[in-house]
VOPAGU-2260 file (C-alpha; in pm, 1 decimal, decimal comma):
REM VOPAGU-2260
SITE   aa  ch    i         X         Y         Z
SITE  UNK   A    0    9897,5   11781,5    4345,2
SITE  UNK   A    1    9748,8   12118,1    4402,5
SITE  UNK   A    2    9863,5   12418,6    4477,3
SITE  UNK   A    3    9698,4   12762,1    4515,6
SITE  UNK   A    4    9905,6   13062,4    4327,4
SITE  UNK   A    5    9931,2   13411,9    4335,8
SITE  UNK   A    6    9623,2   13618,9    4155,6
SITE  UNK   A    7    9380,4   13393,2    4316,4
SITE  UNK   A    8    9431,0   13075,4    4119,2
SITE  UNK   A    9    9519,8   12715,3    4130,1
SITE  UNK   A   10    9797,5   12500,7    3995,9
SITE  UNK   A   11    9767,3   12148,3    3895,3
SITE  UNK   A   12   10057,2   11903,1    3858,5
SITE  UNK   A   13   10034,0   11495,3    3780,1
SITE  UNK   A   14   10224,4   11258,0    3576,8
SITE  UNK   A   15   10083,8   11086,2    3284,2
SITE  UNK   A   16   10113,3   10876,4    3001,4
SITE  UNK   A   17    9974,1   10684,6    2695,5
SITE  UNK   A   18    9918,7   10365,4    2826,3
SITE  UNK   A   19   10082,0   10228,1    3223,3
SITE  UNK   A   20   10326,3   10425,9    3420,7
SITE  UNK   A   21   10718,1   10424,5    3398,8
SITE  UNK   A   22   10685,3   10415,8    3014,2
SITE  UNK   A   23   10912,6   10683,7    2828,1
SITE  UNK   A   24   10624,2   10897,4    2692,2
SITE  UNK   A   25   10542,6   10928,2    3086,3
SITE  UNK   A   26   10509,8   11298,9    3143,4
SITE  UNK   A   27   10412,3   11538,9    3412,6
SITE  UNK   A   28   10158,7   11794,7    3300,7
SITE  UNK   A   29   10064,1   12114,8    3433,8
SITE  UNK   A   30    9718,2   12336,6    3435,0
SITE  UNK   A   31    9633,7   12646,6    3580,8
SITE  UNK   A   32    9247,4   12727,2    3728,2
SITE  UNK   A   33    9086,2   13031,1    3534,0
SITE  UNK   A   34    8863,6   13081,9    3867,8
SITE  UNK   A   35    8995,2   13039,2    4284,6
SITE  UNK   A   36    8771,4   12720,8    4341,0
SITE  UNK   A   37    8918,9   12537,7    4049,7
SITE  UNK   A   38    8613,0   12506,6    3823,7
SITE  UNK   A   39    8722,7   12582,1    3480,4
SITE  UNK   A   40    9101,5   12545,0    3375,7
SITE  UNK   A   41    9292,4   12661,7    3139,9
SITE  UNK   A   42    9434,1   12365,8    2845,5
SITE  UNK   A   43    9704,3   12165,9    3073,0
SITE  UNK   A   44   10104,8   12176,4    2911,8
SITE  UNK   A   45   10372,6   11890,4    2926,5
SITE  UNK   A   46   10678,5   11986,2    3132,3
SITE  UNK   A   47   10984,2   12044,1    2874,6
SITE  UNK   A   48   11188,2   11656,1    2874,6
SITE  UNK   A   49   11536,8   11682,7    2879,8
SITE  UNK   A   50   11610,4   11375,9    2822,9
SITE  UNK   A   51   11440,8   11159,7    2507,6
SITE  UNK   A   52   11285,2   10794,7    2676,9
SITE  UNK   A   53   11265,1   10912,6    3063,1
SITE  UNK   A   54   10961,7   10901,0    3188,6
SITE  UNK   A   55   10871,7   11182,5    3451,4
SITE  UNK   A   56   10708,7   11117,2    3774,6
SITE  UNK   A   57   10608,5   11213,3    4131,0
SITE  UNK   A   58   10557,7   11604,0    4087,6
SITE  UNK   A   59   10574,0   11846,4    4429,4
SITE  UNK   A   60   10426,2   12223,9    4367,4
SITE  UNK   A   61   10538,3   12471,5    4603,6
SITE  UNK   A   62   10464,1   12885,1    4567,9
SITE  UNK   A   63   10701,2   13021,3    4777,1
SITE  UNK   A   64   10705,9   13392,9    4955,8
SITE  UNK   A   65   10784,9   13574,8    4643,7
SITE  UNK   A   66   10502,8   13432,5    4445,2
SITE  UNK   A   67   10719,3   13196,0    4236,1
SITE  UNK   A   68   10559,3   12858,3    4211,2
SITE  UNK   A   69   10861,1   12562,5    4180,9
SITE  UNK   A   70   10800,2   12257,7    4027,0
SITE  UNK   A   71   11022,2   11941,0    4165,8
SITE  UNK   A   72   10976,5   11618,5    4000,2
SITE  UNK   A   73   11206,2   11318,9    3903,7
SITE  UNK   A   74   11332,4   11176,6    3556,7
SITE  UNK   A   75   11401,3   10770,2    3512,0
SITE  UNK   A   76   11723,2   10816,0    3317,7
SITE  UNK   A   77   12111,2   10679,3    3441,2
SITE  UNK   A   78   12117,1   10936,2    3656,1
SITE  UNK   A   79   11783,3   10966,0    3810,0
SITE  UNK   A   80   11805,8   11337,0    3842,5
SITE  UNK   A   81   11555,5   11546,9    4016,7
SITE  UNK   A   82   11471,9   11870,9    3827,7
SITE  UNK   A   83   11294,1   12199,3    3872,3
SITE  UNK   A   84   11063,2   12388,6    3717,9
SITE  UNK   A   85   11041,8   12751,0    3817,4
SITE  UNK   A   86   10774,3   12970,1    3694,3
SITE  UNK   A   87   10739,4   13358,5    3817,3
SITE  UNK   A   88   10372,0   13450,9    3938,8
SITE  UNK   A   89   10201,8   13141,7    3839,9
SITE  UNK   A   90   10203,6   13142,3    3463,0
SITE  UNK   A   91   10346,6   13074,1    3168,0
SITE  UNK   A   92   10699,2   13065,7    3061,3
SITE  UNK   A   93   10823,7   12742,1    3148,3
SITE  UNK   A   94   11149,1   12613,1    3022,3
SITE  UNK   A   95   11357,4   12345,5    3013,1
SITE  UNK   A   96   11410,5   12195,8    3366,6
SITE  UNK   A   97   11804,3   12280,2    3530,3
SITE  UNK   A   98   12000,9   11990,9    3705,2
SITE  UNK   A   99   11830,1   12050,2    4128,5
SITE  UNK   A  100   12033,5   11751,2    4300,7
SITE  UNK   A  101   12151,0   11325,6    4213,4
SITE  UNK   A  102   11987,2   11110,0    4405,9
């Protein structure tokens, strides 16, 4: 999934993992464009786990009015929580995801 950011840029979002899907190293990674049309990116980051053997999946951007782009995304755990991301003006300073909703 893309999605364009404040300051011009693009954001990048897809799940991935060492060998086939729904394995627990399965992660979703992020990357942010250094240009508008998406040519060169910066080095793309994991998403903070909170749980150890979940694999991530299905990410959603969104960049809402106030120029905070949200990551949603699920965890294969028990409880098959959906989390959030939330990063201020499209950089940096991600942290581990907060409890969003069960189901």
């Amino acid at each position: 999934m893309i999605e364009a950011i404040p300051g011009g840029k693009l954001m990048a979002a897809w799940q991935g993992s060492s060998s086939i899907e729904g394995t627990e190293d399965q992660r979703i990674w992020l990357a942010v464009s250094k240009d508008y049309y998406g040519r060169h990116w910066e080095t793309p980051t994991p998403v903070p786990d909170r749980f150890a053997k979940a694999a991530m999946w299905s990410p959603v951007l969104h960049c809402d009015g106030d120029g905070r782009v949200w990551l949603f995304y699920s965890e294969s755990n028990p409880n098959c929580l959906r989390a959030e991301v939330n990063s201020k003006k499209g950089g940096g300073g991600y942290k581990v995801p907060r409890r969003y909703a069960v189901g």
